[in-house]
KEDRENDO-496355 format. One line per field, with one value per residue (C-alpha): x, y, z; residue in one letter; residue number from 1. Coordinates in nm, 3 decimals, always signed. Example, Ala and Ser with C-alpha at 12.3 -4.5 7.8 and 13.67 -1.06 7.14 Angstrom:
2
px	[+1.230:+1.367]
py	[-0.450:-0.106]
pz	[+0.780:+0.714]
zati	[A:S]
lumke	[1:2]
***
This chain:
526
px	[+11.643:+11.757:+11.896:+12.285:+12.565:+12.641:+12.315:+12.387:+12.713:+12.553:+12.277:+12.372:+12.192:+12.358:+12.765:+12.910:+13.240:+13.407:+13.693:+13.719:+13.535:+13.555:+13.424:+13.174:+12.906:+12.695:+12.569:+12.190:+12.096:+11.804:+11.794:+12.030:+12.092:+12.253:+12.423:+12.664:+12.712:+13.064:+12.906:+12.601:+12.628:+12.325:+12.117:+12.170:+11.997:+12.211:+12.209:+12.220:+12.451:+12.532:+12.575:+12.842:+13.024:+13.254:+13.090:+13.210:+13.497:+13.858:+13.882:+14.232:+14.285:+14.416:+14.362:+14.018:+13.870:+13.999:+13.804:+13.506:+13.537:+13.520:+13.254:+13.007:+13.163:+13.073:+12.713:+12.660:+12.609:+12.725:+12.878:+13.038:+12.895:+13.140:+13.028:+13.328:+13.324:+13.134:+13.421:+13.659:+13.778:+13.859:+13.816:+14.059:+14.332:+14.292:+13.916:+14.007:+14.285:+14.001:+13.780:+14.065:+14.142:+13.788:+13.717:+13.403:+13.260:+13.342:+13.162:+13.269:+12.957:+12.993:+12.891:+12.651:+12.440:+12.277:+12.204:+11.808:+11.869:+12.083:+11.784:+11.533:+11.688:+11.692:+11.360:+11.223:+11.437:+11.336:+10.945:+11.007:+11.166:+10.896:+10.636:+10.777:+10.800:+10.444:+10.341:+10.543:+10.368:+10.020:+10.139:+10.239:+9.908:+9.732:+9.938:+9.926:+9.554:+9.513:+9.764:+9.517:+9.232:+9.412:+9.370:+9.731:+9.616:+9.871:+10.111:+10.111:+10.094:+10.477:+10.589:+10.477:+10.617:+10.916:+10.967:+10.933:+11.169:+11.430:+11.454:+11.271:+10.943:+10.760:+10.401:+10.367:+10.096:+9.993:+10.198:+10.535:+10.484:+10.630:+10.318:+10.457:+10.756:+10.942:+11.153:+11.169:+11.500:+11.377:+11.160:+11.468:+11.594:+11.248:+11.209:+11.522:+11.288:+11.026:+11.179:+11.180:+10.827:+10.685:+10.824:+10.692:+10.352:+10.362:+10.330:+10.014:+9.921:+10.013:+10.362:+10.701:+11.073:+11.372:+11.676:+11.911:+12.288:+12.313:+12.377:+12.067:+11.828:+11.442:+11.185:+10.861:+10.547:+10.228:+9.937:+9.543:+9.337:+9.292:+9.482:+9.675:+9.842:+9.718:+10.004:+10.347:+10.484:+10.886:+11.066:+11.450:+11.629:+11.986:+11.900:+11.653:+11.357:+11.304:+10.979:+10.823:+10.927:+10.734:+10.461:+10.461:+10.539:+10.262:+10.036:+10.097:+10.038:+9.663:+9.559:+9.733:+9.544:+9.216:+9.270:+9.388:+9.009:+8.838:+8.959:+8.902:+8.525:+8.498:+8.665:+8.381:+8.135:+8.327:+8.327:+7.965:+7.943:+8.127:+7.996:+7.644:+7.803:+7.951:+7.597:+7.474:+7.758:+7.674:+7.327:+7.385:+7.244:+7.551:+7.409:+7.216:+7.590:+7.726:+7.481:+7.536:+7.938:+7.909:+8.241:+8.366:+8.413:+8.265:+8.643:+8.704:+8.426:+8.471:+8.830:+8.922:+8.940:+9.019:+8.854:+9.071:+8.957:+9.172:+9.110:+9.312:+9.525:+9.426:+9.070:+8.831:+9.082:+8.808:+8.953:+9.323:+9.550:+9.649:+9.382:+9.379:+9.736:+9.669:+9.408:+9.685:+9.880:+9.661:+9.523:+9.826:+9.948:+9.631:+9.649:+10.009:+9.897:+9.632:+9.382:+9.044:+9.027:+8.670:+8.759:+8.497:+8.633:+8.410:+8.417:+8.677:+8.769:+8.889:+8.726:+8.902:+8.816:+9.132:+9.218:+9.405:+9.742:+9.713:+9.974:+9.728:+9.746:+10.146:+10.107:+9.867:+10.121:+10.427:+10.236:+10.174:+10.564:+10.639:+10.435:+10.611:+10.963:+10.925:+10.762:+10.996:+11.324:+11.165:+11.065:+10.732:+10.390:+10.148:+10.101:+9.798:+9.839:+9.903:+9.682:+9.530:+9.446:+9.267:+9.257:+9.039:+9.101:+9.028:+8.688:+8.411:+8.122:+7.882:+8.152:+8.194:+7.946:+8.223:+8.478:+8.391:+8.328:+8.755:+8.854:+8.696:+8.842:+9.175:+9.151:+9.076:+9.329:+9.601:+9.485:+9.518:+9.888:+10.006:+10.037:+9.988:+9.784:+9.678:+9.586:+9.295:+9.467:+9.749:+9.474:+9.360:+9.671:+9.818:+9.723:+9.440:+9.739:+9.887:+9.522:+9.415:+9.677:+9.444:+9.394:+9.010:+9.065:+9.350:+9.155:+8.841:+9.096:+9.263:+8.855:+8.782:+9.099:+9.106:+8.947:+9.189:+9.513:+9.381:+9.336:+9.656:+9.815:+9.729:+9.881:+9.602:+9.670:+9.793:+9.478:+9.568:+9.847:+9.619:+9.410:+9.593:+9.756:+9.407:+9.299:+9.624:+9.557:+9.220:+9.015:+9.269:+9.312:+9.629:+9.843:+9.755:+9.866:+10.147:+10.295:+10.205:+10.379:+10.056:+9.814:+9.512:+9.246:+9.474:+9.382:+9.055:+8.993:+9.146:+8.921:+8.613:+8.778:+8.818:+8.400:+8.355:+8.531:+8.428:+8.079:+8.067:+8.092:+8.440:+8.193:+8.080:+8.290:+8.215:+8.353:+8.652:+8.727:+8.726:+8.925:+9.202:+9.205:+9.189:+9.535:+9.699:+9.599:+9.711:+10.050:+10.062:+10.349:+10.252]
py	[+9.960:+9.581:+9.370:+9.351:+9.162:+9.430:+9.393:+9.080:+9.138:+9.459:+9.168:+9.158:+8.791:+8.624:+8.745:+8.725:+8.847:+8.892:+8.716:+8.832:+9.086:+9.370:+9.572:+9.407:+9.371:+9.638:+9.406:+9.267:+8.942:+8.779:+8.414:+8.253:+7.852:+7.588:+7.330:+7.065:+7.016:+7.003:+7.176:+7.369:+7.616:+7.411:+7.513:+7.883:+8.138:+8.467:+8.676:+8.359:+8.392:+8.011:+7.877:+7.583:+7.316:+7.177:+6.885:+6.732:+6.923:+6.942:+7.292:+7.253:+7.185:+7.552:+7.409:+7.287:+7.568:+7.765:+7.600:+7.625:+7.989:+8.048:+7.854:+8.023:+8.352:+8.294:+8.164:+8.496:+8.359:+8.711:+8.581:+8.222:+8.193:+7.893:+7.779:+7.688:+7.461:+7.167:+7.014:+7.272:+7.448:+7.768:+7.807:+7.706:+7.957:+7.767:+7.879:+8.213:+8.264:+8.165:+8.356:+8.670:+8.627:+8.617:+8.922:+8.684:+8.815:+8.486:+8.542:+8.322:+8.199:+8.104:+7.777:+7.900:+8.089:+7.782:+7.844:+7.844:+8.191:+8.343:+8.210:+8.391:+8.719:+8.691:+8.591:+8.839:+9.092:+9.024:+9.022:+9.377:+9.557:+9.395:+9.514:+9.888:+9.840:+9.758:+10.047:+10.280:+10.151:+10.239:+10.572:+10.614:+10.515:+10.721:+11.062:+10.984:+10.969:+11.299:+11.456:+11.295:+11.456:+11.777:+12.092:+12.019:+11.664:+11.447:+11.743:+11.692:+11.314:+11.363:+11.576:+11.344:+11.033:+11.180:+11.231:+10.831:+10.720:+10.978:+11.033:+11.209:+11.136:+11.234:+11.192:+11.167:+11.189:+10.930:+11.062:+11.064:+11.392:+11.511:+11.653:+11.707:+11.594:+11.651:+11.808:+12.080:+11.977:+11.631:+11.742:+11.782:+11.417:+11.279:+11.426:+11.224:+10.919:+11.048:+10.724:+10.467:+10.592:+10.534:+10.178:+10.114:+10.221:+9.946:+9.705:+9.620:+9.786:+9.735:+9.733:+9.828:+9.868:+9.982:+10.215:+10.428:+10.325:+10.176:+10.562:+10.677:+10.396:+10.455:+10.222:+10.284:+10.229:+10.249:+10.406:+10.271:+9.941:+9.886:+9.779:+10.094:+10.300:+10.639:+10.754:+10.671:+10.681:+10.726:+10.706:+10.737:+10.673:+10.577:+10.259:+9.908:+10.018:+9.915:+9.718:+10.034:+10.239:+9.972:+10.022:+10.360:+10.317:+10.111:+10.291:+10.603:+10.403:+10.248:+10.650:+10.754:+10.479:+10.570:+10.950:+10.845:+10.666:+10.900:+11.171:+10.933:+10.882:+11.264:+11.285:+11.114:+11.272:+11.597:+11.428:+11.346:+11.709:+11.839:+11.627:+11.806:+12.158:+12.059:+11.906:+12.275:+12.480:+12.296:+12.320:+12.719:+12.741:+12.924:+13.063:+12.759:+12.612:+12.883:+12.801:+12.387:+12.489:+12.690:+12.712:+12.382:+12.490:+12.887:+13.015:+12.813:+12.977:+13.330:+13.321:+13.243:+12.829:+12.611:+12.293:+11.967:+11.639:+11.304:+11.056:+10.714:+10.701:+10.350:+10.371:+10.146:+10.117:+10.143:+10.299:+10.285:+10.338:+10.659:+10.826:+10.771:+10.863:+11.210:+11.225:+11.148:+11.467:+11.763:+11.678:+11.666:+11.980:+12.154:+12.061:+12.138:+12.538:+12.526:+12.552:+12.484:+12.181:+12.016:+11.681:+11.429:+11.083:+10.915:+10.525:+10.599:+11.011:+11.280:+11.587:+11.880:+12.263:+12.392:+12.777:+12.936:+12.955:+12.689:+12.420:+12.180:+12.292:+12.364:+11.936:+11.811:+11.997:+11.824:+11.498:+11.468:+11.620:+11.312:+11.089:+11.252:+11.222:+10.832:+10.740:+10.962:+10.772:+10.404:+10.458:+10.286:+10.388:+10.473:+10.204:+10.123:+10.388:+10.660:+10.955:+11.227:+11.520:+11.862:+12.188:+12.493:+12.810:+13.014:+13.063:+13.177:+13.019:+13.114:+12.952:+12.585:+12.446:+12.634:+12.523:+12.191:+12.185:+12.351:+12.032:+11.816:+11.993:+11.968:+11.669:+11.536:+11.667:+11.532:+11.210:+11.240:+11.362:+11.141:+11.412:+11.340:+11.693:+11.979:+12.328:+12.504:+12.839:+12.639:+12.559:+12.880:+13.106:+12.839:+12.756:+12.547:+12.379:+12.122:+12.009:+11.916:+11.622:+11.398:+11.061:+11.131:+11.512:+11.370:+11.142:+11.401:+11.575:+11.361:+11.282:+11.624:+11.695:+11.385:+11.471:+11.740:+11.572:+11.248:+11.546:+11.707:+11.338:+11.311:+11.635:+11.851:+12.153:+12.236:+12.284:+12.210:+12.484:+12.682:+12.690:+12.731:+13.002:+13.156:+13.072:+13.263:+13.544:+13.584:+13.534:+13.838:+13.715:+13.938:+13.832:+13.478:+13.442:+13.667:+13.441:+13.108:+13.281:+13.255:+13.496:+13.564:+13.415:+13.093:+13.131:+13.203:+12.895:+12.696:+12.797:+12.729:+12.347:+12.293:+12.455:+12.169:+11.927:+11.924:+12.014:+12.334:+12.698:+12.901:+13.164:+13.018:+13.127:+12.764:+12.597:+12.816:+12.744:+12.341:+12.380:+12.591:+12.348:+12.047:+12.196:+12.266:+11.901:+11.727:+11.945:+11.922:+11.727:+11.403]
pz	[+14.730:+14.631:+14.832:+14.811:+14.964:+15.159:+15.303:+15.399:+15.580:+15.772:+15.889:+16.284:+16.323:+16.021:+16.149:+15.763:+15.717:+15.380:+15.241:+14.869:+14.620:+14.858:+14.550:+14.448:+14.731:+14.592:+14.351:+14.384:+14.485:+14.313:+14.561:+14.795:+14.688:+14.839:+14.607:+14.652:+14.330:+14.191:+13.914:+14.031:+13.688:+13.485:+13.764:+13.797:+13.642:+13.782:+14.064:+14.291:+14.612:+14.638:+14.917:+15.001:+15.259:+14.989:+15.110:+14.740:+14.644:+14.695:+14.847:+14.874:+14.556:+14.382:+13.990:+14.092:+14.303:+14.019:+13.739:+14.033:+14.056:+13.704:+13.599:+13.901:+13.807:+13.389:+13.490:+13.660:+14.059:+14.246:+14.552:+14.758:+15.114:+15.268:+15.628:+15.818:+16.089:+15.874:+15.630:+15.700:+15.962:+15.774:+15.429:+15.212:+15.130:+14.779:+14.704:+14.878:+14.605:+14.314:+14.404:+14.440:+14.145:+13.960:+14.172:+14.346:+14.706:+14.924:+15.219:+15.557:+15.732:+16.102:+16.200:+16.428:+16.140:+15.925:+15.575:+15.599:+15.808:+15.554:+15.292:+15.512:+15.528:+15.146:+15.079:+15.323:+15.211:+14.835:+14.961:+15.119:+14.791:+14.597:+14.822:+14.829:+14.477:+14.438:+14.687:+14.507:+14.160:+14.347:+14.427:+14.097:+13.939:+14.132:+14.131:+13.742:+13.734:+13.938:+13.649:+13.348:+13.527:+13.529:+13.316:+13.170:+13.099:+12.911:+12.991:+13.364:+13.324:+13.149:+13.407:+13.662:+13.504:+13.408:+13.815:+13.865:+13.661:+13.720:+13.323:+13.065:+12.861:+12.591:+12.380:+12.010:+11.783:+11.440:+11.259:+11.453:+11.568:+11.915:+12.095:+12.433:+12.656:+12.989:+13.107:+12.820:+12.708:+12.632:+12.309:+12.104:+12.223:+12.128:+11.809:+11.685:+11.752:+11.497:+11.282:+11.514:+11.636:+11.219:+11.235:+11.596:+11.410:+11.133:+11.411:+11.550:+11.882:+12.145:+12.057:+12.232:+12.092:+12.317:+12.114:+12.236:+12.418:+12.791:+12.845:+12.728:+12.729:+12.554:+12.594:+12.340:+12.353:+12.129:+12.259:+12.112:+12.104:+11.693:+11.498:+11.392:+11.689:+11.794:+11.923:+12.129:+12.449:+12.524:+12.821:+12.887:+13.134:+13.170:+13.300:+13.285:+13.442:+13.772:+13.911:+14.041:+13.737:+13.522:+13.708:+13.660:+13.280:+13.249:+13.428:+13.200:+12.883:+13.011:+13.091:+12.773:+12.605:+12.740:+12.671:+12.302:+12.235:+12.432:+12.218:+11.920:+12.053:+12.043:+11.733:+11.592:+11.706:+11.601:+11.212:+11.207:+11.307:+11.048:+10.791:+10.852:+10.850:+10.488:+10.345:+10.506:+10.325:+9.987:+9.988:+10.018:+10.389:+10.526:+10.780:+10.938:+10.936:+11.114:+11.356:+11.384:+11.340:+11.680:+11.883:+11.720:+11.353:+11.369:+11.326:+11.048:+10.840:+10.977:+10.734:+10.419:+10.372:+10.105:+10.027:+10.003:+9.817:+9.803:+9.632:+9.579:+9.288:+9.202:+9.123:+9.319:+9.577:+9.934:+10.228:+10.136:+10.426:+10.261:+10.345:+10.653:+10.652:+10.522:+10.762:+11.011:+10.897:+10.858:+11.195:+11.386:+11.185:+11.295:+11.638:+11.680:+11.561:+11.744:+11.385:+11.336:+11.123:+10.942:+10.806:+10.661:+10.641:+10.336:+10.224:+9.893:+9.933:+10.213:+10.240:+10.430:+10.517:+10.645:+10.661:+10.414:+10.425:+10.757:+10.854:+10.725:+10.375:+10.411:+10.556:+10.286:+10.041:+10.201:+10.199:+9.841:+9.795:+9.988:+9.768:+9.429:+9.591:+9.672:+9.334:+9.175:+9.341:+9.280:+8.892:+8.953:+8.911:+9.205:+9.526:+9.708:+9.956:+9.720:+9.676:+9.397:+9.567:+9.445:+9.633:+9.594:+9.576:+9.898:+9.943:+10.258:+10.361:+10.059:+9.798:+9.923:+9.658:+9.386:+9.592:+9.567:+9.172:+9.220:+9.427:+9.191:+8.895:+9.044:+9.149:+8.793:+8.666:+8.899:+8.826:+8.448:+8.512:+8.724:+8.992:+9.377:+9.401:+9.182:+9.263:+9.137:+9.106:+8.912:+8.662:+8.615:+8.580:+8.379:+7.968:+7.899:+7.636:+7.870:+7.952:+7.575:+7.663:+7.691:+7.495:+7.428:+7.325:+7.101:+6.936:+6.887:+6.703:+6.464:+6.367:+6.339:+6.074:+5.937:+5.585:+5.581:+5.635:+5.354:+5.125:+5.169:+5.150:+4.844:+4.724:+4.614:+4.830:+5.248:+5.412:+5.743:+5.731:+5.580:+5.805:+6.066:+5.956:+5.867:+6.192:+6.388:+6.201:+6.308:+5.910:+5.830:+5.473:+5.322:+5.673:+5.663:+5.241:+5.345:+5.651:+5.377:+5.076:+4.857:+4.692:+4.934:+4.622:+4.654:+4.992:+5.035:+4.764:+5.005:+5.297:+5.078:+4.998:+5.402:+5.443:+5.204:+5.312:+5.676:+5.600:+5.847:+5.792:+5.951:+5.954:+6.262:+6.631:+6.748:+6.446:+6.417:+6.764:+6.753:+6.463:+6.653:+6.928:+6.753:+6.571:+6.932:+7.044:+6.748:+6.827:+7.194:+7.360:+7.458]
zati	[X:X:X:X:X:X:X:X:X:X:X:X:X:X:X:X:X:X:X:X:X:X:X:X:X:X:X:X:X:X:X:X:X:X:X:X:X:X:X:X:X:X:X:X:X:X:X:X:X:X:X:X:X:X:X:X:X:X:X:X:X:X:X:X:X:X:X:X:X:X:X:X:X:X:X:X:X:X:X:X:X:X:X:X:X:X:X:X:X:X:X:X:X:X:X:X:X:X:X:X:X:X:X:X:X:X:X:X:X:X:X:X:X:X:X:X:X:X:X:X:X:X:X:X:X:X:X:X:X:X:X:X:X:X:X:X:X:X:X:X:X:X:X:X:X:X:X:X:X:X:X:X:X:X:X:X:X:X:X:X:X:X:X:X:X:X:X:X:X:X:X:X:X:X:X:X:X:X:X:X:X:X:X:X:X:X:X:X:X:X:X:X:X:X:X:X:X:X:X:X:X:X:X:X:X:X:X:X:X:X:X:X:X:X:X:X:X:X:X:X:X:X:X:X:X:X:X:X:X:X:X:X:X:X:X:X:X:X:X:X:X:X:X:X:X:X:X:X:X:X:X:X:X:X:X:X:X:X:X:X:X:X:X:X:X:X:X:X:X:X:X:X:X:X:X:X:X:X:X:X:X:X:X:X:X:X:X:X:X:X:X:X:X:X:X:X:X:X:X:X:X:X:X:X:X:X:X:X:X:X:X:X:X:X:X:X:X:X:X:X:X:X:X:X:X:X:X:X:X:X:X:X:X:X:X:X:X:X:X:X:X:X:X:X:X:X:X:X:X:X:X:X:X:X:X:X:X:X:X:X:X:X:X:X:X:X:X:X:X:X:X:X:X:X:X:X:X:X:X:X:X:X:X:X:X:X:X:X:X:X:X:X:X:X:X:X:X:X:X:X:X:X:X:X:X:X:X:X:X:X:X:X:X:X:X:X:X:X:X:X:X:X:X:X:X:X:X:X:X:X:X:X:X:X:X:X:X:X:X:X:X:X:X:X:X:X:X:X:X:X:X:X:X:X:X:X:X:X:X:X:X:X:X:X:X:X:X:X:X:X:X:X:X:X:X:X:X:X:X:X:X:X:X:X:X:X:X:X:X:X:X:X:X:X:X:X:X:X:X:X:X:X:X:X:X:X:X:X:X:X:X:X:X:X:X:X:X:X:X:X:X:X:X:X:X:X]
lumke	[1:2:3:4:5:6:7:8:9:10:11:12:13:14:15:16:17:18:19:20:21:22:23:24:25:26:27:28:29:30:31:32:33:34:35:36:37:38:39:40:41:42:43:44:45:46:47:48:49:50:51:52:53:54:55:56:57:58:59:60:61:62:63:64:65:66:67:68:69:70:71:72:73:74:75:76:77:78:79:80:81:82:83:84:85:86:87:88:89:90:91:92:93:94:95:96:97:98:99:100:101:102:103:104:105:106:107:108:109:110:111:112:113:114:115:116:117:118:119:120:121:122:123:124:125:126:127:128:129:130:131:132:133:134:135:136:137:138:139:140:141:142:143:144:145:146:147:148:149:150:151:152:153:154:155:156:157:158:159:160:161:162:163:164:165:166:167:168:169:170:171:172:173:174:175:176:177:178:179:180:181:182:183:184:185:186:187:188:189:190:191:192:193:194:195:196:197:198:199:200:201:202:203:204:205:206:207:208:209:210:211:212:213:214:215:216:217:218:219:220:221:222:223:224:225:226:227:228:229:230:231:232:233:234:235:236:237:238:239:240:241:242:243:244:245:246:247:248:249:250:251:252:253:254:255:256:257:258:259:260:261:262:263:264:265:266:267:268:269:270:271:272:273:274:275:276:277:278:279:280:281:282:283:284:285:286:287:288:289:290:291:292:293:294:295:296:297:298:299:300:301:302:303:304:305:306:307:308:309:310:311:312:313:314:315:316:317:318:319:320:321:322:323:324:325:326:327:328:329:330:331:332:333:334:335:336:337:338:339:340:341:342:343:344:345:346:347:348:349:350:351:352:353:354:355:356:357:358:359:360:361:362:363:364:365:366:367:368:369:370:371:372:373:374:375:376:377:378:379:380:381:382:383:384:385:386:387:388:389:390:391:392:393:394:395:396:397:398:399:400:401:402:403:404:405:406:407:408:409:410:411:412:413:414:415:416:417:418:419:420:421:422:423:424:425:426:427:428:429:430:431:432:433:434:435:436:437:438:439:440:441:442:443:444:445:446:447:448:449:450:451:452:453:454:455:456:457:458:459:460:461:462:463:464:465:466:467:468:469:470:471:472:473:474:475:476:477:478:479:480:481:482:483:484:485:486:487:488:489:490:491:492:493:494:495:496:497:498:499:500:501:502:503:504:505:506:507:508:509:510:511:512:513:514:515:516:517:518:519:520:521:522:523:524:525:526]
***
């Protein structure tokens, strides 16, 4: 408990007794000064119980002591002690009026007590908060340790924490993410912090921020020893924390710390890992990577997966913060569901095995929504930290190698639309149409019917539409002259000009089908 003024006047030795600011005694006291100073205020700092002889003032002057009072009172010093008996007799009904009226504790010191007494029962008073405070922090520290160690982990830690500071706390992940908190009722509270958590993120770690009212009062704290935070700590309480409470507060953020990189050492380990089990899957050796995967990634290949790649959208961009971003997401989706998760972080691409129908894929899919939505609202084209990502369709252990050719497909494809991420299966139910699109298929096809179209410019007959029509109607001559309006020897004249023309034979499937698709590019929106 701090020291008060109360304290002070319950001090048996010391024989205070109080004079004015009855109400306000339980406030702190941070030193006891003497001063005899007409104006002592440069020299305060707050929380200072000054102590005085009115050796050079007028303390029966009522205008003065009141510009006195004020000052002291403005400059935050929390209480008068006047020793009578020295200049004065009694104190001065004038300074007792002041200080009245500015609601200041003026405490009468006998002239018996000196002022170095009343300074010792501060300072030793002040010396034996601060040492409870520092015993308390050690009990902390260590009663948090034993809850780290625990089965519960970062769980109990909260609980634990939450007890010290008489408030609430709570843990979130990299990507804003509330992972755990206490009490129960606190994960609500903490979730509307998810904002302030991403900024506290941009900053480098460590980094804190304090929101919230005087009310409801949140201090937060990044977790990690990079450069990028691997996690957050919040704790609210309805007041400044207290020197034993920031112990404890800081205490909680070293062991959070340390269990952040340990699990980031093992999460390592657990990539290299997976990285092997992928090189195993694509080289068609499912079963020996069933039997590297083990209890780490066995579940993952005992159900339908799909295979995510993500690349960034600006080529030749290395190790983009996007990435890592995305990496960020699907992992703390995962782990919030409690899903087996294989990612392989590469120099320029993600690769990610996540089960079918998972939160991961639900978080990679509201990722790249995310993506679409901002560029979408700031008319520009992608930033440094944007992706292109392809997924696969679902496929088991023997089908990663097709799986992979999927991803790549869809990836390809994103990237050619401008789209933040493609799906396989979209590809395939979909027309090949809005694929042909392209800037190199166009041009193959304006070679390909060039001769055609110089010929028809010219006005010596409508072979394109001839041919196309031709072609729609599958070489069925009398349909084809029937949809043009033309006798079917008028057409099939016509076919022989375009066989002569071009140099290649409609007789051929292959020819007939460049021909069709060159038509549908040269048509296709742009």
């Amino acid at each position: 408990m701090p020291l008060t003024l109360a304290s002070l006047v319950q001090h048996s030795a010391l024989k205070l007794s109080v004079r004015a600011g009855e109400s306000r005694l339980d406030t702190p006291v941070r030193w006891a000064h003497v001063s005899e100073l007409a104006d002592p205020v440069p020299y305060m700092e707050g929380g200072e119980l000054l102590l005085i002889t009115a050796m050079k003032l007028d303390a029966e002057d009522p205008e003065e002591m009141r510009r006195y009072v004020r000052r002291l009172a403005a400059a935050g010093v929390v209480g008068i002690g006047f020793a009578i008996g020295v200049n004065y007799e009694a104190i001065p009904e004038a300074l007792v009026e002041a200080a009245r009226t500015e609601d200041l504790p003026l405490l009468e010191v006998p002239r018996r007590t000196p002022f170095l007494a009343i300074s010792k029962a501060v300072s030793a008073a002040l010396a034996a908060d601060q040492y409870r405070a520092v015993t308390a922090g050690f009990e902390a520290q260590r009663e948090l340790t034993r809850a780290a160690l625990s089965a519960d982990g970062p769980a109990e830690l909260l609980t634990k924490l939450a007890a010290h500071v008489h408030g609430w706390a709570a843990l979130y992940d990299t990507s804003g993410a509330v992972v755990a908190a206490a009490p129960d009722w606190a994960a609500r509270r903490a979730a509307r912090l998810t904002p302030d958590v991403e900024r506290l993120r941009e900053r480098p770690a460590p980094a804190s921020a304090v929101v919230g009212g005087s009310d409801d009062r949140v201090e937060l704290q990044s977790l990690g020893t990079g450069r990028r935070a691997r996690g957050a700590l919040a704790v609210g309480t309805g007041a400044p924390l207290g020197t034993a409470e920031r112990y404890a507060v800081h205490s909680a953020v070293a062991l959070l710390t340390l269990t952040t990189e340990r699990s980031r050492s093992l999460h390592d380990a657990e990539s290299r890992l997976g990285a092997a089990v992928l090189r195993m899957l694509l080289a068609g050796e499912a079963e020996h990577a069933r039997a590297v995967a083990g209890d780490l990634y066995g579940a993952l290949l005992e159900a339908p997966f799909r295979l995510i790649v993500a690349e960034p959208a600006l080529p030749g961009t290395a190790q983009p913060e996007g990435l890592a971003l995305l990496a960020d997401a699907v992992e703390s989706a995962a782990a919030r569901t409690g899903e087996t998760l294989l990612v392989v972080p590469e120099p320029s691409r993600l690769v990610v095995l996540a089960a079918d129908g998972g939160a991961a894929v639900h978080a990679c899919a509201d990722h790249a929504e995310a993506l679409e939505s901002r560029r979408g609202r700031e008319a520009t084209g992608p930033e440094p930290d944007e992706l292109v990502v392809g997924l696969s369709a679902p496929a088991g252990p023997a089908g990663v190698a097709v799986a992979m050719k999927q991803a790549d497909q869809a990836l390809a494809v994103a990237r050619r639309r401008g789209r933040p991420l493609v799906e396989h299966e979209d590809m395939a139910a979909g027309s090949v149409l809005p694929l042909l699109a392209d800037e190199a298929v166009r041009a193959f096809a304006d070679g390909t019917l060039r001769a055609l179209r110089e010929h028809d410019a010219v006005g010596r007959g409508d072979l394109v539409a001839s041919l196309q029509a031709w072609l729609s109607r599958h070489g069925q001559w009398d349909a084809a002259a029937a949809d043009l309006g033309v006798h079917r020897h008028t057409l099939r004249y016509r076919m022989k000009r375009v066989e002569e023309i071009l140099g290649r034979s409609l007789d051929d499937p292959d020819v007939r089908m460049e021909l069709w698709l060159a038509l549908k590019a040269t048509s296709a929106p742009s």
